[in-house]
C-alpha positions, 0 to 999 in steps of 0.5 A: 917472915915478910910482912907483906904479901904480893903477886905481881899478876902481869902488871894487870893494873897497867893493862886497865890503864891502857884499857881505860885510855883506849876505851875513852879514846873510842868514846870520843871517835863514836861520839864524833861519828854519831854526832856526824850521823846524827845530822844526816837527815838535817843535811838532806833537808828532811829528804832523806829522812824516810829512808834514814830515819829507820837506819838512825834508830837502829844506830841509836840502839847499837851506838848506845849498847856498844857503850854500855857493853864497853863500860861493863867489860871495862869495869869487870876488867878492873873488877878482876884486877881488885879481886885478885888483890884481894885475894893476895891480901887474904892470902897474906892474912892467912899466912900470918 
């Protein structure tokens, strides 16, 4: 009998991976657009503002909530991943 005990579940570790790389690299292209954004009002010298002001805010909110949305379902991704390798282990150990 073998003394180990694993499923290799689609490479789902390597999926995380990737999900990880992409997930940063849109991190990086919202944070240059929100810092692009960010400075609208300041290039209409204070112009606009009234106009933008109430726009930024609804950015503001919706920037950081996709942010937060993409790092939660990030980490239940990974989560997922650690759970069934857990569940391989106990499966072993039941086994045993």
């Amino acid at each position: 009998m073998p003394d180990q005990f694993w499923v290799n579940h689609n490479n789902y570790s390597d999926v995380n991976a990737g999900l990880v790389n992409e997930v940063a690299r849109m991190d990086s292209i919202m944070e240059d657009l929100n810092a692009t954004l960010s400075r609208i009002a300041q290039a209409s010298g204070g112009k606009a503002t009234p106009l933008w002001e109430n726009q930024q805010s609804q950015w503001n909110r919706s920037y950081q909530e996709m942010k937060q949305q993409l790092n939660e379902h990030t980490q239940s991704s990974i989560r997922v991943a650690d759970n069934f390798v857990d569940g391989d282990n106990r499966g072993a150990n039941a086994m045993m």
